[in-house]
mmCIF file of the N, C-alpha and C atoms, coordinates in Angstrom:
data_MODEL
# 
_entry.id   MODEL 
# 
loop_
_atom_site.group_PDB 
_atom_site.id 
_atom_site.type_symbol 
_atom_site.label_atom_id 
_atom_site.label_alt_id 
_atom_site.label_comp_id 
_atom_site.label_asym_id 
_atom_site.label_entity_id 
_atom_site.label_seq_id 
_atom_site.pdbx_PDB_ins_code 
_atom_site.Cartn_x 
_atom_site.Cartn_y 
_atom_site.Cartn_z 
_atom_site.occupancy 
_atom_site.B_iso_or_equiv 
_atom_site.pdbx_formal_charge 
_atom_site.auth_seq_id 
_atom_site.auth_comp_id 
_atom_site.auth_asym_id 
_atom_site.auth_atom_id 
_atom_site.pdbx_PDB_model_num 
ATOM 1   N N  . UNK A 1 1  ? 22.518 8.909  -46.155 1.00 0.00 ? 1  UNK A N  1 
ATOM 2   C CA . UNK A 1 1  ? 23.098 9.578  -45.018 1.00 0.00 ? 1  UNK A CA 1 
ATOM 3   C C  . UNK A 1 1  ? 24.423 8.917  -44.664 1.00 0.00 ? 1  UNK A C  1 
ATOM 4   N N  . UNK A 1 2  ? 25.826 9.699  -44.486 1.00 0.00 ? 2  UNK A N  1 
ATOM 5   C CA . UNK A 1 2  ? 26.757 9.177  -43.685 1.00 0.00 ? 2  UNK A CA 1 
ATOM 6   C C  . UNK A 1 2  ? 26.746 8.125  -42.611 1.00 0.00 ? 2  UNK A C  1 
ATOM 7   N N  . UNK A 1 3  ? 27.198 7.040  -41.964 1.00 0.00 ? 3  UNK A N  1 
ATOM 8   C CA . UNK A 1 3  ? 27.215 6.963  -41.404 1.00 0.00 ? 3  UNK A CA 1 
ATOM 9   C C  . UNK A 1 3  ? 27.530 7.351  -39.895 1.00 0.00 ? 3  UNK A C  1 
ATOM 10  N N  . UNK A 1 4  ? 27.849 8.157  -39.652 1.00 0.00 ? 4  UNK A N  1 
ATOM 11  C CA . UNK A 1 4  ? 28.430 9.217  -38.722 1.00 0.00 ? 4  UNK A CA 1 
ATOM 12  C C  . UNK A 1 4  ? 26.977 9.708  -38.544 1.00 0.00 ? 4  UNK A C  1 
ATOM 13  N N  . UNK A 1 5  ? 26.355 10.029 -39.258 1.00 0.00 ? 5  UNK A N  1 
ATOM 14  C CA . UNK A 1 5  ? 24.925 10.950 -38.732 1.00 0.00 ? 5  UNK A CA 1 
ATOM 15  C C  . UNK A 1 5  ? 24.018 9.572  -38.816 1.00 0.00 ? 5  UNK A C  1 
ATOM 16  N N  . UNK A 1 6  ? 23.460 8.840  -39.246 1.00 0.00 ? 6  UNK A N  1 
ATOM 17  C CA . UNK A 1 6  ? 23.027 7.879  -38.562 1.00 0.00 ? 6  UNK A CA 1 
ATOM 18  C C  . UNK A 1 6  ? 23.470 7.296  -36.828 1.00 0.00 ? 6  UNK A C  1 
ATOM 19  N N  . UNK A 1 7  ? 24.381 7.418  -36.940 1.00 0.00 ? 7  UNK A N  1 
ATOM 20  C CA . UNK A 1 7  ? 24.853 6.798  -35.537 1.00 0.00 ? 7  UNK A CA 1 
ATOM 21  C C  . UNK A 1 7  ? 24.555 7.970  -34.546 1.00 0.00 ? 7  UNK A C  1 
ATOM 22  N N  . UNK A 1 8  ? 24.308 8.817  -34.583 1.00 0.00 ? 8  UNK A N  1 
ATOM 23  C CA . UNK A 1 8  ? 24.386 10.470 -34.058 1.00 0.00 ? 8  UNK A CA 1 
ATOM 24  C C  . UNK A 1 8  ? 22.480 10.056 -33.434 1.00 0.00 ? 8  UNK A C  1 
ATOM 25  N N  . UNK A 1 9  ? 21.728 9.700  -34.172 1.00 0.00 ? 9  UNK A N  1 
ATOM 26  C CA . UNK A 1 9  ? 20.173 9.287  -34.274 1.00 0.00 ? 9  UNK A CA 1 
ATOM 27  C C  . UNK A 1 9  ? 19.875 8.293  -33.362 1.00 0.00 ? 9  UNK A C  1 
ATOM 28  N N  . UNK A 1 10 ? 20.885 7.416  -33.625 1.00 0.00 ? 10 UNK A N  1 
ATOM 29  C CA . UNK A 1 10 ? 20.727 6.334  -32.641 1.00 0.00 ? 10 UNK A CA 1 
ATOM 30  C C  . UNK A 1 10 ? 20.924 6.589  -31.135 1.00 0.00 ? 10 UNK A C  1 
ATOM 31  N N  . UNK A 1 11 ? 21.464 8.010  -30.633 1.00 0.00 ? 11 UNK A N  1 
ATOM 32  C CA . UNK A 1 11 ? 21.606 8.453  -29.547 1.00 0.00 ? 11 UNK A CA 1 
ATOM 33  C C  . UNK A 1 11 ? 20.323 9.045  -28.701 1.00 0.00 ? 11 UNK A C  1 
ATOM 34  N N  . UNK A 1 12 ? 19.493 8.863  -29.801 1.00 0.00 ? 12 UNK A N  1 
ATOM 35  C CA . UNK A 1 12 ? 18.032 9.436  -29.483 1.00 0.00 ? 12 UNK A CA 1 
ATOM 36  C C  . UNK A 1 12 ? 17.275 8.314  -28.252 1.00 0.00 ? 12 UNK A C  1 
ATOM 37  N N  . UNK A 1 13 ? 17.829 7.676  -28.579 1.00 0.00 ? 13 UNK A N  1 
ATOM 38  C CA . UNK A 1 13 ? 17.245 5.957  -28.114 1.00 0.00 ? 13 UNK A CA 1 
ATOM 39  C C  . UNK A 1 13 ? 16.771 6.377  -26.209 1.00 0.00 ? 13 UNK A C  1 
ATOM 40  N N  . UNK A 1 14 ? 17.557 6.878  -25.218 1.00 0.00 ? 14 UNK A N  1 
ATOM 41  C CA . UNK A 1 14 ? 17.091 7.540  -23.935 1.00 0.00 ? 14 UNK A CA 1 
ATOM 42  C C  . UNK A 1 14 ? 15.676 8.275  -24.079 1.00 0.00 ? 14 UNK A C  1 
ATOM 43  N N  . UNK A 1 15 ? 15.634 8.853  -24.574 1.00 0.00 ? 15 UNK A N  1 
ATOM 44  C CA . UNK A 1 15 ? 14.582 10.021 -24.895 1.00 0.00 ? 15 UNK A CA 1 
ATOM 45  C C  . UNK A 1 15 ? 13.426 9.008  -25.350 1.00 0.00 ? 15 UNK A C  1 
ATOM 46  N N  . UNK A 1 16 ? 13.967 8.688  -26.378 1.00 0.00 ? 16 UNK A N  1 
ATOM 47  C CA . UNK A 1 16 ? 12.306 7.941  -26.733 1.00 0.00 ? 16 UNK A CA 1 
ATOM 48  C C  . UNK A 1 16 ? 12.184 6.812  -25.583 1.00 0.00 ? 16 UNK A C  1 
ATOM 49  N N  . UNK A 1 17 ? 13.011 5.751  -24.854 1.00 0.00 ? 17 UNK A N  1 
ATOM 50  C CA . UNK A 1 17 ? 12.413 5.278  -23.856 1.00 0.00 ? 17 UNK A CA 1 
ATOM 51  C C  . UNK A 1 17 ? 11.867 6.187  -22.316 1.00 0.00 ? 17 UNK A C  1 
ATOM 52  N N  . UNK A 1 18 ? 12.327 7.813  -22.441 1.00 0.00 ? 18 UNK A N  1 
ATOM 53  C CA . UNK A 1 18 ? 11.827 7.797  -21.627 1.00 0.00 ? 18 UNK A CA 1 
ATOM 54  C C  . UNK A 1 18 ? 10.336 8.922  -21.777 1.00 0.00 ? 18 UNK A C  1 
ATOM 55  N N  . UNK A 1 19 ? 9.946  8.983  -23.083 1.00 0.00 ? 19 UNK A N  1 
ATOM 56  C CA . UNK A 1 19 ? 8.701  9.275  -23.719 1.00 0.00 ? 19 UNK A CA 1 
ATOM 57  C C  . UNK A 1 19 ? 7.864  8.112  -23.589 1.00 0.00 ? 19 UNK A C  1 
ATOM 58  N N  . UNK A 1 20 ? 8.125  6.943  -24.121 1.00 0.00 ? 20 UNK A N  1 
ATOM 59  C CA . UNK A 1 20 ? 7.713  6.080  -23.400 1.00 0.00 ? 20 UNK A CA 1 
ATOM 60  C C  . UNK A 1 20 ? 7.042  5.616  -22.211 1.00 0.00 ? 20 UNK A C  1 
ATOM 61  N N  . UNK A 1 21 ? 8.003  5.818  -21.754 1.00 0.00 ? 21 UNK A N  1 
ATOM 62  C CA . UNK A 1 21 ? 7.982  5.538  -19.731 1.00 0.00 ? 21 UNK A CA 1 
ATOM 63  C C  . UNK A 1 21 ? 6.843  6.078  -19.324 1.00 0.00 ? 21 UNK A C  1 
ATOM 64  N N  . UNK A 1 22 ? 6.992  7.787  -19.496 1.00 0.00 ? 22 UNK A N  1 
ATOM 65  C CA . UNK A 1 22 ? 6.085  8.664  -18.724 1.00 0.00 ? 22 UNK A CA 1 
ATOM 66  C C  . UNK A 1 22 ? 4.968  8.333  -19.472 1.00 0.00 ? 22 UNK A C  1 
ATOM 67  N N  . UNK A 1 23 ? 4.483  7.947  -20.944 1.00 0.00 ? 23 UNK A N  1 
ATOM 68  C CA . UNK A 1 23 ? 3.070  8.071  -21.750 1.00 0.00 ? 23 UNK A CA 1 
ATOM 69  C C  . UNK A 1 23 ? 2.541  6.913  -21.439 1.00 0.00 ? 23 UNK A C  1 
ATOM 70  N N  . UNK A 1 24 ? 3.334  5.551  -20.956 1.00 0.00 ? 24 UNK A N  1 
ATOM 71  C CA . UNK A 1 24 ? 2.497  4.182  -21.181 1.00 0.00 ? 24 UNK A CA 1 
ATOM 72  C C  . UNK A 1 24 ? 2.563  3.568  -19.372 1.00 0.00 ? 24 UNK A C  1 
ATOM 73  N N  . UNK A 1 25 ? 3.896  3.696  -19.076 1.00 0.00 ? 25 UNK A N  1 
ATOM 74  C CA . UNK A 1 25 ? 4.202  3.460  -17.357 1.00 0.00 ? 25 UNK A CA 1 
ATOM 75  C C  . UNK A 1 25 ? 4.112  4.361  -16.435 1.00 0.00 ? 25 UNK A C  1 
ATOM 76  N N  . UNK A 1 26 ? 3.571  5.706  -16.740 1.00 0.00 ? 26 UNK A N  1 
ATOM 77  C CA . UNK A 1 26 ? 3.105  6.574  -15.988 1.00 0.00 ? 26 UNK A CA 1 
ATOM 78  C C  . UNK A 1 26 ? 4.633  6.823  -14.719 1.00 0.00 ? 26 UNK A C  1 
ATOM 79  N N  . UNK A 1 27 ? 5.588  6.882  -15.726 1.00 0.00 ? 27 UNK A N  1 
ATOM 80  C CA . UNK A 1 27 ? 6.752  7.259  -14.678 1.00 0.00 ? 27 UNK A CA 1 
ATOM 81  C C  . UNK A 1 27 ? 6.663  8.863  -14.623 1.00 0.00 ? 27 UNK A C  1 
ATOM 82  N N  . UNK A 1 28 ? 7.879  9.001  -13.466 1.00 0.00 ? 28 UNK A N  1 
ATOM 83  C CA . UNK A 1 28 ? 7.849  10.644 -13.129 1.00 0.00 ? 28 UNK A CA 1 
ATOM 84  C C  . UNK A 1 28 ? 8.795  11.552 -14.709 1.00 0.00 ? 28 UNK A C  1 
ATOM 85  N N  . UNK A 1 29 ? 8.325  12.488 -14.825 1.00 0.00 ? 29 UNK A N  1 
ATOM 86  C CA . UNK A 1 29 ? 9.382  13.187 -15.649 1.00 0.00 ? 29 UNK A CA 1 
ATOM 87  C C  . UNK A 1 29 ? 9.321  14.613 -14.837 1.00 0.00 ? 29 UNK A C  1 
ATOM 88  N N  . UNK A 1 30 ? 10.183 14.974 -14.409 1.00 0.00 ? 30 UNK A N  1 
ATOM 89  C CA . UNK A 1 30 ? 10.787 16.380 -13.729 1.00 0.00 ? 30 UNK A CA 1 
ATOM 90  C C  . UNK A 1 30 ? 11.789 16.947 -14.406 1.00 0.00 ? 30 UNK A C  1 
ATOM 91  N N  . UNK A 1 31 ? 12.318 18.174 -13.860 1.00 0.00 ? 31 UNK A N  1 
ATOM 92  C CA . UNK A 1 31 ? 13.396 19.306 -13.877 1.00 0.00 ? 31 UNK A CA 1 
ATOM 93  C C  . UNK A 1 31 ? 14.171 18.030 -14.518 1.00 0.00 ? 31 UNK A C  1 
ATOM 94  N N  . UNK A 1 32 ? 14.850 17.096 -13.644 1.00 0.00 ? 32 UNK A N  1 
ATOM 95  C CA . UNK A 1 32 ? 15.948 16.292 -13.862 1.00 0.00 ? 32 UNK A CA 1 
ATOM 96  C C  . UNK A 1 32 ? 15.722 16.002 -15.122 1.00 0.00 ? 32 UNK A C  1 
ATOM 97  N N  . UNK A 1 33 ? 14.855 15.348 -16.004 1.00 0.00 ? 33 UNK A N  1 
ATOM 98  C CA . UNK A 1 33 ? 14.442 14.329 -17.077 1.00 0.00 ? 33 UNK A CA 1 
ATOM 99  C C  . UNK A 1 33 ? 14.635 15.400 -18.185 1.00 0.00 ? 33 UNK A C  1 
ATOM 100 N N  . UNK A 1 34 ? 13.810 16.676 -17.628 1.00 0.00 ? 34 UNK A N  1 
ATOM 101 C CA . UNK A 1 34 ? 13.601 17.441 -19.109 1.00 0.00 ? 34 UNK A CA 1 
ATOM 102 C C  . UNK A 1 34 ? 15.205 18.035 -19.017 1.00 0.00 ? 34 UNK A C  1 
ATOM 103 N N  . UNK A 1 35 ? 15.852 17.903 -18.420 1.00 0.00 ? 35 UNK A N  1 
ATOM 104 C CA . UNK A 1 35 ? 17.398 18.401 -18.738 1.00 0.00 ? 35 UNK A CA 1 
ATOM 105 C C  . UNK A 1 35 ? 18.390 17.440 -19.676 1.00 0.00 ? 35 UNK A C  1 
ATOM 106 N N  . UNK A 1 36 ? 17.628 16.788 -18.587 1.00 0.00 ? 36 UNK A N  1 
ATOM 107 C CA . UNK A 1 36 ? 18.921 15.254 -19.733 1.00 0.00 ? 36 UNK A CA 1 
ATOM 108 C C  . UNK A 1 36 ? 18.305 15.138 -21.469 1.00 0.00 ? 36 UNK A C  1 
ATOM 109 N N  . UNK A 1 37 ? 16.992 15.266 -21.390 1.00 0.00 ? 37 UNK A N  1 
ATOM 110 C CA . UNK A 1 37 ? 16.206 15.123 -23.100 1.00 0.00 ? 37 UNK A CA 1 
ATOM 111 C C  . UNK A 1 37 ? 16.867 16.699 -23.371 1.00 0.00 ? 37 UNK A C  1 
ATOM 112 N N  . UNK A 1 38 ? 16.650 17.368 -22.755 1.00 0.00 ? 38 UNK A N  1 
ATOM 113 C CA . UNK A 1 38 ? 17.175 18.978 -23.654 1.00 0.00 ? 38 UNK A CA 1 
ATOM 114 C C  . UNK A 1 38 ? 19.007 18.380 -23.905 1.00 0.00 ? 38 UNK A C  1 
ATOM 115 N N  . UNK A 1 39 ? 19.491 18.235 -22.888 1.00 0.00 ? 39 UNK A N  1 
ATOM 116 C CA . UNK A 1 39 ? 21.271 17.716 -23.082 1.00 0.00 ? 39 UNK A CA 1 
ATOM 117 C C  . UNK A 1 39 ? 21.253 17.082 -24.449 1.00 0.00 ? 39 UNK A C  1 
ATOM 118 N N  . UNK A 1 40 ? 20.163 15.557 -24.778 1.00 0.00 ? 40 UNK A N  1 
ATOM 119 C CA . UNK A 1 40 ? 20.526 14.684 -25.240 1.00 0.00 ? 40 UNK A CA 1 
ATOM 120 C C  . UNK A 1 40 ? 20.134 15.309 -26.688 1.00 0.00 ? 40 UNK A C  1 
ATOM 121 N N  . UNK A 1 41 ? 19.000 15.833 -26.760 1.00 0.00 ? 41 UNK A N  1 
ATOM 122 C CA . UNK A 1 41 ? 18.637 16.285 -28.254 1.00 0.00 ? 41 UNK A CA 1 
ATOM 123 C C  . UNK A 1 41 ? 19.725 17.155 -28.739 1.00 0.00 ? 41 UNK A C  1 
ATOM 124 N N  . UNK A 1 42 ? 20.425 18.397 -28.170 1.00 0.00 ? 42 UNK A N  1 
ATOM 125 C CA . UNK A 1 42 ? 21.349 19.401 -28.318 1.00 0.00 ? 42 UNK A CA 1 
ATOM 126 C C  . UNK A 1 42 ? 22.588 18.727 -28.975 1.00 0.00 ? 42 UNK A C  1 
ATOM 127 N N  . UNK A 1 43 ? 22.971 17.246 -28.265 1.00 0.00 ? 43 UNK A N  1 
ATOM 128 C CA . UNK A 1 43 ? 24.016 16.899 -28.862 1.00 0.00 ? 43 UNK A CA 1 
ATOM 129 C C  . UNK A 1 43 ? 24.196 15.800 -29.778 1.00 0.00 ? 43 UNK A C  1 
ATOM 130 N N  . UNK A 1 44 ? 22.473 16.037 -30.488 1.00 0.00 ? 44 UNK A N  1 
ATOM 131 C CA . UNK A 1 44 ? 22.732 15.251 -31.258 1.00 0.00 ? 44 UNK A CA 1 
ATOM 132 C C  . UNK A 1 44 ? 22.176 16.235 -32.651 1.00 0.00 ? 44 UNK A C  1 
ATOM 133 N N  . UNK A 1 45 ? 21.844 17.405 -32.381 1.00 0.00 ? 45 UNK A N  1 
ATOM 134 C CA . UNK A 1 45 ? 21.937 18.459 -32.883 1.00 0.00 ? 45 UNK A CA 1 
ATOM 135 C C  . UNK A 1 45 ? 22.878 18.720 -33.515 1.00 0.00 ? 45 UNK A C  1 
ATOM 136 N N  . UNK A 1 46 ? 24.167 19.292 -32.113 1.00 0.00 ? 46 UNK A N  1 
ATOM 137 C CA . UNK A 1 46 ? 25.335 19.215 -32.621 1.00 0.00 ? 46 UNK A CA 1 
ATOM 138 C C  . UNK A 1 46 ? 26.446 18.456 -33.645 1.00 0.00 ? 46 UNK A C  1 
ATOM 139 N N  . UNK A 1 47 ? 26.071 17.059 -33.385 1.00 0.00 ? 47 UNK A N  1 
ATOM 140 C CA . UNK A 1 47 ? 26.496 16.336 -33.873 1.00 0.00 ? 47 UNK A CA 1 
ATOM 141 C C  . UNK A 1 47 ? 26.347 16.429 -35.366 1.00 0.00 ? 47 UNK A C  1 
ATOM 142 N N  . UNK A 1 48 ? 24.826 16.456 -35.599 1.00 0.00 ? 48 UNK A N  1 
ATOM 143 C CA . UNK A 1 48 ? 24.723 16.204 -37.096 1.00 0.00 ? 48 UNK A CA 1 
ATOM 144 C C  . UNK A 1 48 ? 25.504 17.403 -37.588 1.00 0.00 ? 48 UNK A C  1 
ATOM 145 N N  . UNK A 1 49 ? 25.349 18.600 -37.344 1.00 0.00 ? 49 UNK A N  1 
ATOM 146 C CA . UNK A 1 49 ? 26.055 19.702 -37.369 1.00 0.00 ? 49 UNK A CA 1 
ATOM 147 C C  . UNK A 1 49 ? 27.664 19.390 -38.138 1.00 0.00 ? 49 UNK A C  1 
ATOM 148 N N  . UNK A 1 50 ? 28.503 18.678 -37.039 1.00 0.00 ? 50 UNK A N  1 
ATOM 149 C CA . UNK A 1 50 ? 29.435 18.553 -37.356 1.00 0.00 ? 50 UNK A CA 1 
ATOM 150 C C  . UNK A 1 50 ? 29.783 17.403 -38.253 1.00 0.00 ? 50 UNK A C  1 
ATOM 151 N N  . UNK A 1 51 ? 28.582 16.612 -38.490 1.00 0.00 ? 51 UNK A N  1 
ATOM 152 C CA . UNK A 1 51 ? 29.070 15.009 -39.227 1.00 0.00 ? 51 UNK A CA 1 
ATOM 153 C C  . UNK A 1 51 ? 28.531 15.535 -40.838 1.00 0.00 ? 51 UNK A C  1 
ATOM 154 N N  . UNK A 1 52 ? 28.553 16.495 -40.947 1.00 0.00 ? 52 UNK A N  1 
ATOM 155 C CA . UNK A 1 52 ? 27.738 16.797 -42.617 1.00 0.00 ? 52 UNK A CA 1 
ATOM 156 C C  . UNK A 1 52 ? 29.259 16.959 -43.520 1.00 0.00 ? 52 UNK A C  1 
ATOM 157 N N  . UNK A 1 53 ? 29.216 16.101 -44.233 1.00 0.00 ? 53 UNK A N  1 
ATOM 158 C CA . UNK A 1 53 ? 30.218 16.363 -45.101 1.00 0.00 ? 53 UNK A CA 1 
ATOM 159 C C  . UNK A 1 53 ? 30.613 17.707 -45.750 1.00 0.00 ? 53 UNK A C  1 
ATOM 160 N N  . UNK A 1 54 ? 32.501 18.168 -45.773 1.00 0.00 ? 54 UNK A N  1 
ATOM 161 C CA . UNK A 1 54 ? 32.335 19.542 -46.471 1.00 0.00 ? 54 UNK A CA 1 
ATOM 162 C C  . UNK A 1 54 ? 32.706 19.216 -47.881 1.00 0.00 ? 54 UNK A C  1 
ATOM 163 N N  . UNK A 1 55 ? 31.975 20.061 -48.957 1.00 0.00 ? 55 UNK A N  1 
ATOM 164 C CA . UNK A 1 55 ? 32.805 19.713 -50.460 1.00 0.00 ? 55 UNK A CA 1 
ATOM 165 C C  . UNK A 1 55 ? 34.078 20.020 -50.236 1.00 0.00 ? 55 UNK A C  1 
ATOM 166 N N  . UNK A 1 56 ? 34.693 19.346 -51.168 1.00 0.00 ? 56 UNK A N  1 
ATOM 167 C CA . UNK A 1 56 ? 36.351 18.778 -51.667 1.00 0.00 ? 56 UNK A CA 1 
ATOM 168 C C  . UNK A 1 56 ? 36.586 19.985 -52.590 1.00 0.00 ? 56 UNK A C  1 
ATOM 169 N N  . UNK A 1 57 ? 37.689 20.389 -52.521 1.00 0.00 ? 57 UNK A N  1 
ATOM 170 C CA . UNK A 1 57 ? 37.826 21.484 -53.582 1.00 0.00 ? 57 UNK A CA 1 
ATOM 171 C C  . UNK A 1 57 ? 38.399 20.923 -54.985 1.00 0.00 ? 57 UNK A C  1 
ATOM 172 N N  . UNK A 1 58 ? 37.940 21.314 -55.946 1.00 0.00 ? 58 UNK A N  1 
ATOM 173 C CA . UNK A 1 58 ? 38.239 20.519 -57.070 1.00 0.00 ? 58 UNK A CA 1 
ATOM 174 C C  . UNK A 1 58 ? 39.932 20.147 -57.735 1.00 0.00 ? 58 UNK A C  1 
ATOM 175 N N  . UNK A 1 59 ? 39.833 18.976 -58.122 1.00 0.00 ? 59 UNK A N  1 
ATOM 176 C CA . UNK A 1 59 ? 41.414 19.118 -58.143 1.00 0.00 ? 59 UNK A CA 1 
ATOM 177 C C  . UNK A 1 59 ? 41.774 19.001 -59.436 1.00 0.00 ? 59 UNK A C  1 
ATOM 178 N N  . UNK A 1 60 ? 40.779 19.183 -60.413 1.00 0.00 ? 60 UNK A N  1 
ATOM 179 C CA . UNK A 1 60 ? 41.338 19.501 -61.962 1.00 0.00 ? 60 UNK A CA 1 
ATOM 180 C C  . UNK A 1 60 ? 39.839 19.009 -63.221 1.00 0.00 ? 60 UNK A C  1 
ATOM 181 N N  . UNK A 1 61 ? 40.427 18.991 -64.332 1.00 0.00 ? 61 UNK A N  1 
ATOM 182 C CA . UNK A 1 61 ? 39.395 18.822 -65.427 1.00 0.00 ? 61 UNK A CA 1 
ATOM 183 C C  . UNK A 1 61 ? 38.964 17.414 -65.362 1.00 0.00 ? 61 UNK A C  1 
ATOM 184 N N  . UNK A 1 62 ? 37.932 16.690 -65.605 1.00 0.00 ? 62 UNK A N  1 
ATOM 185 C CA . UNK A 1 62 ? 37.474 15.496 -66.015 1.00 0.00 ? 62 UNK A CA 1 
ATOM 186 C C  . UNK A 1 62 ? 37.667 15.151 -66.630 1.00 0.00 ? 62 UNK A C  1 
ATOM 187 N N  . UNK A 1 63 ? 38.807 13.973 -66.970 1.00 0.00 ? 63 UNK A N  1 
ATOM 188 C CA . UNK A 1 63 ? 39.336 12.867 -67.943 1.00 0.00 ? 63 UNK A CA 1 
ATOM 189 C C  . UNK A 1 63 ? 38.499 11.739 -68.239 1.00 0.00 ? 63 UNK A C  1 
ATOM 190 N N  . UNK A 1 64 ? 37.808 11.019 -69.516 1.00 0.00 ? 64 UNK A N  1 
ATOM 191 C CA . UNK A 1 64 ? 37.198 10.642 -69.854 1.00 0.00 ? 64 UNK A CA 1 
ATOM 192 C C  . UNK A 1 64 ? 38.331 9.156  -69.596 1.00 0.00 ? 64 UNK A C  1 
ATOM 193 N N  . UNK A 1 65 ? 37.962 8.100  -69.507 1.00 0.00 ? 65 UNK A N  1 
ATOM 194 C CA . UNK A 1 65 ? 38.511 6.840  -69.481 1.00 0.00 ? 65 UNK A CA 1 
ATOM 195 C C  . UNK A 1 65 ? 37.761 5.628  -70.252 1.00 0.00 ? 65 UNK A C  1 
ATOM 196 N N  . UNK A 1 66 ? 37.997 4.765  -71.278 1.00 0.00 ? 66 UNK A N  1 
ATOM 197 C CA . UNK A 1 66 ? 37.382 4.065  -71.527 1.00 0.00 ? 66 UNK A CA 1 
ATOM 198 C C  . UNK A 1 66 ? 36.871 2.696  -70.580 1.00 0.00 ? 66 UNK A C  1 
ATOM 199 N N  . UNK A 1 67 ? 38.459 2.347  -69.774 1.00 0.00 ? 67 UNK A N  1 
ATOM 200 C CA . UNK A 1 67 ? 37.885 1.314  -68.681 1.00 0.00 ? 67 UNK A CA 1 
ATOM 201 C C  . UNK A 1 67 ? 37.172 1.570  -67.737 1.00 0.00 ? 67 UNK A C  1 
ATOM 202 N N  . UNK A 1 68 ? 37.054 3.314  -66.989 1.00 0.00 ? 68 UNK A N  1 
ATOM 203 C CA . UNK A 1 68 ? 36.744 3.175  -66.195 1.00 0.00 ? 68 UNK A CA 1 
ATOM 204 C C  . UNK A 1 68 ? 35.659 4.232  -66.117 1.00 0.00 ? 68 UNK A C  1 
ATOM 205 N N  . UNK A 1 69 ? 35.399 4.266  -67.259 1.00 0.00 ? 69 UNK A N  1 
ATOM 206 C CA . UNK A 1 69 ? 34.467 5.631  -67.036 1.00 0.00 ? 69 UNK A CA 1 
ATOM 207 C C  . UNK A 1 69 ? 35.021 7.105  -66.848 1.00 0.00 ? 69 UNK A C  1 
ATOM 208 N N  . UNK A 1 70 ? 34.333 7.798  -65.927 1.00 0.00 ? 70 UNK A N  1 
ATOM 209 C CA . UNK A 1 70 ? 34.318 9.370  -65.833 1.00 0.00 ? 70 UNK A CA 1 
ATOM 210 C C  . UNK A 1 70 ? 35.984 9.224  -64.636 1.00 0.00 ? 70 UNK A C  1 
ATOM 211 N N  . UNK A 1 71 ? 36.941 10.201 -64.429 1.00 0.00 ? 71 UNK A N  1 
ATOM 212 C CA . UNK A 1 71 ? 37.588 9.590  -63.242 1.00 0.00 ? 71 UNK A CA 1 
ATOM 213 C C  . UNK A 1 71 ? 38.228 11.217 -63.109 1.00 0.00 ? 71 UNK A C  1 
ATOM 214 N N  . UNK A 1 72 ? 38.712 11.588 -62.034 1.00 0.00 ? 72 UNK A N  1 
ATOM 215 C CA . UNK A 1 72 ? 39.361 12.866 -62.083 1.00 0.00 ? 72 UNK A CA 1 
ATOM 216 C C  . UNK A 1 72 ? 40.777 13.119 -62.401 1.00 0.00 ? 72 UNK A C  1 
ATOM 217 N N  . UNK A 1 73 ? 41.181 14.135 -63.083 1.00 0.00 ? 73 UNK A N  1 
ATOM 218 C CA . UNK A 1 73 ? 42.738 14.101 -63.744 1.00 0.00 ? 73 UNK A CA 1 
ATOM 219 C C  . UNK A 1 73 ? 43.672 14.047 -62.342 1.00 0.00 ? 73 UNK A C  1 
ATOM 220 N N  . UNK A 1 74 ? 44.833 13.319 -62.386 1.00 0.00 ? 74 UNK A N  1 
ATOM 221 C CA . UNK A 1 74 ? 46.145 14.022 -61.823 1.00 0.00 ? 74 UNK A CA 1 
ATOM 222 C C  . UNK A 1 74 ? 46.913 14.732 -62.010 1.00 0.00 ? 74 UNK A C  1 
# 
């Protein structure tokens, strides 16, 4: 995975402490809570969305190289 979408995951980190909270510390979760987890999942939704690499359009035939292996022509 990119790094860009890893880091996107790590935004999850609110949500699971406050899954947490309410399952083990018996905190409140309301209107307020389930907005911010709907906010927080959406934009990390989004995110991956936008962090996915696009293919490169090709920029010619494959030149064989002995030092360096496979490499793309100029």
């Amino acid at each position: 995975m990119p790094a860009g979408a890893v880091s996107l995951i790590g935004l999850l980190n609110p949500v699971v402490g406050t899954a947490l909270g309410v399952a083990f510390a018996h905190e409140a979760f309301g209107p307020a809570q389930a907005l911010g987890v709907l906010l927080v999942i959406g934009g990390v939704v989004l995110g991956q969305r936008v962090a996915r690499p696009r293919k490169a359009a090709p920029v010619g035939p494959v030149q064989p190289t002995p030092e360096r292996g496979m490499t793309m022509a100029r």
